[in-house]
LOMAR-832375 format. One record per residue (C-alpha): residue number from 0; residue in three letters; y, x, z. Coordinates in pm, 1 decimal. Layout:
REM residues N
seq/type/y/x/z
NUM/Ala/Y/X/Z
...
REM end
This chain:
REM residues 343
seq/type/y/x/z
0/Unk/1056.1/-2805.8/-678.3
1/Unk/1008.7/-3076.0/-418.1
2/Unk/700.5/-2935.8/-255.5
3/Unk/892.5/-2593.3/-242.3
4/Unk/1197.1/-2736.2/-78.7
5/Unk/943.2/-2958.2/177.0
6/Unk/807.9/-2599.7/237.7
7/Unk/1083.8/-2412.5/304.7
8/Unk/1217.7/-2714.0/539.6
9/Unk/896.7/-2658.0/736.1
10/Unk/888.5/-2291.9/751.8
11/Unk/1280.2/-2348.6/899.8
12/Unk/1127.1/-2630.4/1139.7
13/Unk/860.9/-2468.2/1295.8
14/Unk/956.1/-2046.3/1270.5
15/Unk/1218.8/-1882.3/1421.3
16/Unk/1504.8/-1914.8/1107.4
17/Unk/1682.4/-1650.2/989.0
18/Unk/1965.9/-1674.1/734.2
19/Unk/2077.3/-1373.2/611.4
20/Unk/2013.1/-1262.9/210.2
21/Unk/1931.6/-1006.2/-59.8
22/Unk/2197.7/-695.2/-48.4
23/Unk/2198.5/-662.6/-412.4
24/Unk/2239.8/-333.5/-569.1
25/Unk/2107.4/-355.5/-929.6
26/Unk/2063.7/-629.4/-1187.2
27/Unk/1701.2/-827.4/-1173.0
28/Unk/1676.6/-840.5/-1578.4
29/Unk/1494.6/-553.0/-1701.2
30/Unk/1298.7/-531.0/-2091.8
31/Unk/904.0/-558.0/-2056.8
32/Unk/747.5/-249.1/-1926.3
33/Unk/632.8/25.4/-2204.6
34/Unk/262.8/86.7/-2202.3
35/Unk/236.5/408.9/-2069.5
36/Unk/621.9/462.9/-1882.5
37/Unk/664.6/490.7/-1481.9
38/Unk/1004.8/406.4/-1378.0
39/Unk/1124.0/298.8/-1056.5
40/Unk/1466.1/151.7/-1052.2
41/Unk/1632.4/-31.3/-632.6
42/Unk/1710.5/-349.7/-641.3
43/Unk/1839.1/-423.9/-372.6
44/Unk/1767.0/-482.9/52.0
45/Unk/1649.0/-767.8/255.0
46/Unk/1716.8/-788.2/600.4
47/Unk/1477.3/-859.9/877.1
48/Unk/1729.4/-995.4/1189.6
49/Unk/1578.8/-920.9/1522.9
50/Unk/1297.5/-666.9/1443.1
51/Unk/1248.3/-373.8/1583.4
52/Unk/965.7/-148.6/1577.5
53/Unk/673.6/-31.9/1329.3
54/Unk/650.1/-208.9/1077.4
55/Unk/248.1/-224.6/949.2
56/Unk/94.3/-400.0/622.5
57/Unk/216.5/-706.5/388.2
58/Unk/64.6/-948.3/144.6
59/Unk/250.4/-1206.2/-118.2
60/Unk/198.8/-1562.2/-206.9
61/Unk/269.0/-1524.1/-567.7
62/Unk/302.2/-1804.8/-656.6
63/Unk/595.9/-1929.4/-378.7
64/Unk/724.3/-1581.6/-386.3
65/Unk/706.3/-1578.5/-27.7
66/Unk/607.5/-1191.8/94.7
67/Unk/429.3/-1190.8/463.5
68/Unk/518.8/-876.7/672.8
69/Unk/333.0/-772.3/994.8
70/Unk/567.9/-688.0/1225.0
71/Unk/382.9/-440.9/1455.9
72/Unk/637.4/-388.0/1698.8
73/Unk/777.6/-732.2/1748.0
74/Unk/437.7/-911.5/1766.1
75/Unk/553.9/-1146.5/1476.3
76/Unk/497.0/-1163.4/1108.0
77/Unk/803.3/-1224.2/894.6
78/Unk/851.2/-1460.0/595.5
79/Unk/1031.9/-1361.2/298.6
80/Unk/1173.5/-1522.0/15.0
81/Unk/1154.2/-1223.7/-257.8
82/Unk/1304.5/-1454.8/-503.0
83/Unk/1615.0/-1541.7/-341.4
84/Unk/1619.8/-1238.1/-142.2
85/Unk/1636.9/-1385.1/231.0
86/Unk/1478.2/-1381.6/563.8
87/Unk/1285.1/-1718.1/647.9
88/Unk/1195.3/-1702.3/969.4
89/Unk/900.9/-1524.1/1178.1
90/Unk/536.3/-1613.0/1316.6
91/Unk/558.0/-1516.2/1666.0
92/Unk/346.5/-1509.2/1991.1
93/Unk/82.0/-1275.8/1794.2
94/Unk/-70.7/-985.2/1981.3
95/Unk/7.9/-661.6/1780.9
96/Unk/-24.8/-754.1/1412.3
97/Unk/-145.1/-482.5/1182.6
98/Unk/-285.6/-678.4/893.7
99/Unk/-196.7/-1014.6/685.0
100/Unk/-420.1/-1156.8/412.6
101/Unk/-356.3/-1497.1/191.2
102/Unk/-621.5/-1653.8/69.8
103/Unk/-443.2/-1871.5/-206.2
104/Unk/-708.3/-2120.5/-321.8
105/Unk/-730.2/-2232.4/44.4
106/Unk/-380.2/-2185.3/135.3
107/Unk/-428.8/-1947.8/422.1
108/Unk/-296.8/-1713.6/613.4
109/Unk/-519.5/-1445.5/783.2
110/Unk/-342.2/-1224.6/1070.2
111/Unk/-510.6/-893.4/1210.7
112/Unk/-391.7/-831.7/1614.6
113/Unk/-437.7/-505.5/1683.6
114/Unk/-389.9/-588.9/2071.2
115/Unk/-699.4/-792.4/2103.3
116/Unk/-939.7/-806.9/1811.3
117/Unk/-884.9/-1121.1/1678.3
118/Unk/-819.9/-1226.2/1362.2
119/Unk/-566.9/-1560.1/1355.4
120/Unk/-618.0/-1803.3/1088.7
121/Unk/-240.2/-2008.6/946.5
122/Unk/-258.0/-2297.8/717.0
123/Unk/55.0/-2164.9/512.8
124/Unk/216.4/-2519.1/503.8
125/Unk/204.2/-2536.0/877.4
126/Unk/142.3/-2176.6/1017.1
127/Unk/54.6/-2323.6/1398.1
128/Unk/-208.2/-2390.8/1597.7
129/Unk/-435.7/-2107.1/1417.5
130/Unk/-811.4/-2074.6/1420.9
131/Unk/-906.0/-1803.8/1659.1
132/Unk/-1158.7/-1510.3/1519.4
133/Unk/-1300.2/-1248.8/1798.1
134/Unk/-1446.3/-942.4/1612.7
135/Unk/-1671.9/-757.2/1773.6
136/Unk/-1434.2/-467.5/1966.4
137/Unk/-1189.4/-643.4/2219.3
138/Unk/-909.4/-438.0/2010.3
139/Unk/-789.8/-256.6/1669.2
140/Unk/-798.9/-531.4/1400.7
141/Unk/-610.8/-370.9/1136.6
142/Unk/-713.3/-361.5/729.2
143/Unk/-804.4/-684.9/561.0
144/Unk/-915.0/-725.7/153.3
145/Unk/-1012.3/-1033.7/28.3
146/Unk/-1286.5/-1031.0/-253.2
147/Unk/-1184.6/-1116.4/-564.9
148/Unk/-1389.0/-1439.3/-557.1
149/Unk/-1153.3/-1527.8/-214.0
150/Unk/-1484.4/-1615.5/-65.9
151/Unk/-1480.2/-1320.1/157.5
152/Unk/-1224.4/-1139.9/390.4
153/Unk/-1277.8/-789.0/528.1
154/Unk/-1174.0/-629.5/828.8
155/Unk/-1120.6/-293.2/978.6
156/Unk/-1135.7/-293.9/1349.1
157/Unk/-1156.6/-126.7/1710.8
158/Unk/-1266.9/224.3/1730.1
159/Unk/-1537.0/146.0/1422.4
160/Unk/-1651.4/-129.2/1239.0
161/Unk/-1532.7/-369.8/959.8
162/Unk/-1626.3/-719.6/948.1
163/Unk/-1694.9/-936.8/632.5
164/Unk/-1593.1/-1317.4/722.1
165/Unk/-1625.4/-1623.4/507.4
166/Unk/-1304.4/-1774.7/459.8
167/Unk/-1440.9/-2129.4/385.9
168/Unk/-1605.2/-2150.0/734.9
169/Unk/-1435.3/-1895.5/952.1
170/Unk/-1720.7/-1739.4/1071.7
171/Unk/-1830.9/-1374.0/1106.9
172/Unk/-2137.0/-1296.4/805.5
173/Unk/-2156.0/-964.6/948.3
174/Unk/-2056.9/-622.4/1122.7
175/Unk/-2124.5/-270.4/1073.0
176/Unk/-2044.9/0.9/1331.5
177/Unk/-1845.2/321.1/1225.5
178/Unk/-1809.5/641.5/1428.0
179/Unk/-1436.8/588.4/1414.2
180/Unk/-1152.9/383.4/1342.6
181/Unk/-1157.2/241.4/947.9
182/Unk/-832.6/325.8/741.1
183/Unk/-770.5/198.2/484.7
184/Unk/-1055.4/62.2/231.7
185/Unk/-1105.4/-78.4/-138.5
186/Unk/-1314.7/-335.3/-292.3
187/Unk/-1518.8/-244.8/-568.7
188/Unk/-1595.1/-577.9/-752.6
189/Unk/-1817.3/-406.7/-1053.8
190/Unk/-2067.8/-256.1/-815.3
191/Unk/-1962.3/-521.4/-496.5
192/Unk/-1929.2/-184.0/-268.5
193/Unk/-1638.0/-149.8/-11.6
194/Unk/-1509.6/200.2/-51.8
195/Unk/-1375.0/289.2/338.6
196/Unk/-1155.6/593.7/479.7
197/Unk/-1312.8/729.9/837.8
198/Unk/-1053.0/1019.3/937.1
199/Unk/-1266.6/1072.4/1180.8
200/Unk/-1573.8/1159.8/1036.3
201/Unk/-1348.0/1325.0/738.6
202/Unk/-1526.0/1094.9/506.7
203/Unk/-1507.0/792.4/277.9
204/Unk/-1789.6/571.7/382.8
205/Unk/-1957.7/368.8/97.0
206/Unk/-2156.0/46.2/229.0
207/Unk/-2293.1/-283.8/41.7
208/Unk/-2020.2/-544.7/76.1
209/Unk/-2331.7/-809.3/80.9
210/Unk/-2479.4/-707.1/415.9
211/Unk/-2279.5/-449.4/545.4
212/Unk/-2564.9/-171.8/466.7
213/Unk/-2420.5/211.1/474.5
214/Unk/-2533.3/342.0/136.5
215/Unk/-2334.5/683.1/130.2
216/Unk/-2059.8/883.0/257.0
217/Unk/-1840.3/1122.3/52.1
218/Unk/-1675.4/1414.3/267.3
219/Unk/-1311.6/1504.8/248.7
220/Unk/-1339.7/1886.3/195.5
221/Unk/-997.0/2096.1/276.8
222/Unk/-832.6/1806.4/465.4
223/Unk/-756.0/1545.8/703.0
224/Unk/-618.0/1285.3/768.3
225/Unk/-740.4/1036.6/494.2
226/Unk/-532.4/680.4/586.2
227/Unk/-421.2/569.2/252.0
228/Unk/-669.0/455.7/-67.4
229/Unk/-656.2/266.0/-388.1
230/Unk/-915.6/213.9/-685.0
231/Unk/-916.4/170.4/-1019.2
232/Unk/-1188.1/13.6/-1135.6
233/Unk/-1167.3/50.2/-1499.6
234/Unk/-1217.9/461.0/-1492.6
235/Unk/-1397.7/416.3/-1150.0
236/Unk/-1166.8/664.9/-948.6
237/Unk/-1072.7/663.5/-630.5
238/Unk/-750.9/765.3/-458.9
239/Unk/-755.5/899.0/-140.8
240/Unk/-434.3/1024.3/54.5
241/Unk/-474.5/1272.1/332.0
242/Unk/-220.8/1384.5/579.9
243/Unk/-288.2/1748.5/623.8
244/Unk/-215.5/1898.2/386.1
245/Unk/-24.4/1589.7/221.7
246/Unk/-277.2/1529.2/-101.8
247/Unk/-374.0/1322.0/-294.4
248/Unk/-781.4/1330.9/-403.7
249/Unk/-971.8/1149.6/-666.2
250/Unk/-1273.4/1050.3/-642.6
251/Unk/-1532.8/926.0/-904.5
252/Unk/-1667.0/636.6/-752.6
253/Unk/-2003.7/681.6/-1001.5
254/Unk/-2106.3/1022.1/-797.7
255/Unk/-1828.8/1079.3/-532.9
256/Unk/-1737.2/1394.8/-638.2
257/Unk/-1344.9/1493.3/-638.9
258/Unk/-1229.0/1522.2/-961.3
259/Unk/-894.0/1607.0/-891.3
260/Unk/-602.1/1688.7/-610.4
261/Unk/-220.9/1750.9/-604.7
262/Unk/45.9/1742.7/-374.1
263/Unk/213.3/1423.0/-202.3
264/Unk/494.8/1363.9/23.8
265/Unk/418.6/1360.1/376.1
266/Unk/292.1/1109.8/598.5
267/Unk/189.9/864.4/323.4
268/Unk/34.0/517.7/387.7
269/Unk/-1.1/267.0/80.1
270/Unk/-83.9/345.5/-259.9
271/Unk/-83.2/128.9/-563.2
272/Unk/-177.6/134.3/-927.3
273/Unk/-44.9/-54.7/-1184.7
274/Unk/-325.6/-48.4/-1409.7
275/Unk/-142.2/-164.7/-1698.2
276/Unk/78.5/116.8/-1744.5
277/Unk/-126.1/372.7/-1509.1
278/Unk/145.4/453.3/-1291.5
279/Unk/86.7/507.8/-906.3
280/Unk/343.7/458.0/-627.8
281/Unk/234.0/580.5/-273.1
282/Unk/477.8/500.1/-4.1
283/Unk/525.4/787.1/282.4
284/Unk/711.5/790.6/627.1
285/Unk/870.9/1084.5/469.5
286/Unk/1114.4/827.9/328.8
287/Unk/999.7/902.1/-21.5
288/Unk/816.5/707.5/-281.7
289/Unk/541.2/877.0/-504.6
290/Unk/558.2/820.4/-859.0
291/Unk/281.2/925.6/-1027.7
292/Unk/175.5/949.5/-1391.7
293/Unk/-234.3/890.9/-1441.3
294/Unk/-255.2/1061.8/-1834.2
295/Unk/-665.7/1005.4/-1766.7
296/Unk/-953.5/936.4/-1536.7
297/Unk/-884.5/1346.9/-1439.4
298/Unk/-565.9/1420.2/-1497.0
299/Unk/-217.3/1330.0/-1313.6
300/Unk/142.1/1416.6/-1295.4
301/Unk/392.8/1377.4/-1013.5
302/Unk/712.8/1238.5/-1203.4
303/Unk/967.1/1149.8/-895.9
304/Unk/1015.6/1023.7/-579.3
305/Unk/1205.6/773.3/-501.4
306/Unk/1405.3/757.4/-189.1
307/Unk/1367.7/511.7/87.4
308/Unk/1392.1/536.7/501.2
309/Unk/1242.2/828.1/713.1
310/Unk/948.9/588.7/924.0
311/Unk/928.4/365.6/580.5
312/Unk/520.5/450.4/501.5
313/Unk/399.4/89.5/416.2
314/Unk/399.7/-98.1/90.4
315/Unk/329.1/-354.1/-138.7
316/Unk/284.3/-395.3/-518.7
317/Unk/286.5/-709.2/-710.1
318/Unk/180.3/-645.1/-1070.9
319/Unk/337.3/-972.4/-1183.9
320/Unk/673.8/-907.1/-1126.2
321/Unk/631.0/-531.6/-1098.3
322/Unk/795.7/-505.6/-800.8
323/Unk/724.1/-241.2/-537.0
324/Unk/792.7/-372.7/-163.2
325/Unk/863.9/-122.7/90.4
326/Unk/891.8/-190.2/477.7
327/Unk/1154.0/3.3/641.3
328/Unk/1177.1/-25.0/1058.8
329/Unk/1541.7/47.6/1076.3
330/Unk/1717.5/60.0/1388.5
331/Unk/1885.0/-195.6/1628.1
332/Unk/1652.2/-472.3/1601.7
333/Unk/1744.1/-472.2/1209.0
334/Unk/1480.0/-355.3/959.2
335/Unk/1479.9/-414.9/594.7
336/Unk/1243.8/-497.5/275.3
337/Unk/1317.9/-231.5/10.4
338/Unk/1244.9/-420.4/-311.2
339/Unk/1221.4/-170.1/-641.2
340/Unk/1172.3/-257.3/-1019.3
341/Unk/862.5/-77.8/-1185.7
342/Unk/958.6/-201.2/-1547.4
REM end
């Protein structure tokens, strides 16, 4: 409890503070989750004072509770307590953030600036004076994954590559050029393969996550548009969200072939499974969340959706808590974390 309180003193120290809580709309004490059952129940709101603007990709220290939000638009990163349900304050002075990362067994905090390429390295307990990492485009740092080892971080960037970086040096192990822009992209730990979206090649590109080596790519036939991916591992699928028309395909990562498609909401941009009940949420700018039912590897019903915020298309799931984050730009410098119960 002491180390926590030192933290938060820190964070209020050395971050721009906010103060303002959790708008509580439904109790937090819910049974254990039934093998098998979506739900999706709001909690409740937290603000985020003086932000305005897109709001891109999150992460969570799960163990503080503390959720990090890139904050496009303002050039900051915001803090939240998820716990309590307030605003802690924001990283600022970044240069277009897109992605966050934390690495927890070395306490860090990776930032992707779209504005320049670089990737800024935080030591959570201080989160100044960051370690500077220039990819190899001058712009368009976006995705990050961490392997599950945390030995490795990956990165999308500029108008085609991703990166793999070691995370107990800081230094690049290597790069591979894409014809376009990388969405977003899984890590496959049983076959150590990074499983990328290129909407402009229509394709998910398959490479080595070792060397960086292309070993196939997988074209999305019938659409475009494919931003948003997830994987599950144990019935090696692949999820794959495409824009136009707004579907959803899976993929079996053991031969690439799609399997099976059905319709989402529009403008989608996260999607998560929760493996242990096989329910998938897929947040869209539509203002709508995806529930989804997975009854097997090749077979899936849409069960609800979920209202949010028209512009609200990222997400985060945390299948400890079971709590889906959504980030929501609102208006007049005020946007909001949209924190639902899964159980």
């Amino acid at each position: 409890m002491r180390n926590y309180r030192k933290l938060i003193a820190i964070l209020f120290l050395i971050l721009v503070a906010g103060g303002l809580g959790f708008l509580l709309i439904t109790p937090t004490h819910a049974p254990a989750p039934t093998q098998g059952v979506c739900s999706i129940q709001l909690q409740g709101r937290i603000p985020l004072p003086n932000t305005s603007g897109r709001i891109d990709h999150m992460d969570l220290d799960s163990s503080k509770q503390i959720l990090f939000v890139a904050a496009l638009g303002n050039n900051s990163v915001s803090l939240v307590d998820v716990t309590k349900g307030m605003f802690l304050g924001s990283v600022i002075g970044l240069r277009g953030p897109q992605g966050v990362a934390f690495v927890k067994p070395y306490q860090r905090v990776y930032i992707s600036n779209v504005g320049d390429g670089t990737v800024y390295v935080y030591n959570e307990t201080s989160l100044s004076r960051p370690v500077v990492i220039q990819l190899p485009a001058s712009s368009g740092a976006d995705n990050m994954r961490v392997s599950p080892d945390s030995r490795r971080l990956f990165v999308g960037y500029g108008s085609g590559g991703i990166a793999s970086i070691d995370t107990i040096s800081d230094r690049i192990l290597w790069s591979t050029a894409l014809i376009g822009h990388p969405e977003s992209f899984q890590f496959d730990s049983s076959s150590n393969r990074i499983y990328a979206n290129v909407p402009a090649g229509n394709y998910v590109v398959v490479l080595d996550s070792t060397n960086g080596t292309i070993i196939s790519r997988w074209p999305i036939l019938g659409a475009t548009g494919n931003y948003a991916m997830a994987i599950d591992e144990v019935h090696a699928r692949l999820f794959v969200a495409t824009r136009s028309p707004n579907e959803m395909f899976v993929i079996d990562t053991a031969t690439g072939e799609t399997v099976a498609t059905f319709p989402l909401s529009s403008d989608s941009d996260d999607i998560f499974l929760d493996s242990g009940t096989g329910c998938i949420y897929v947040s869209a700018g539509e203002g709508l969340v995806d529930v989804i039912k997975q009854v097997n590897p090749d077979t899936y019903s849409v069960l609800t959706h979920a209202a949010t915020s028209p512009g609200a298309r990222t997400s985060l799931f945390d299948p400890l808590s079971k709590r889906l984050f959504v980030a929501d730009p609102g208006s007049n410098h005020q946007g909001y974390i949209w924190v639902y119960s899964t159980r």
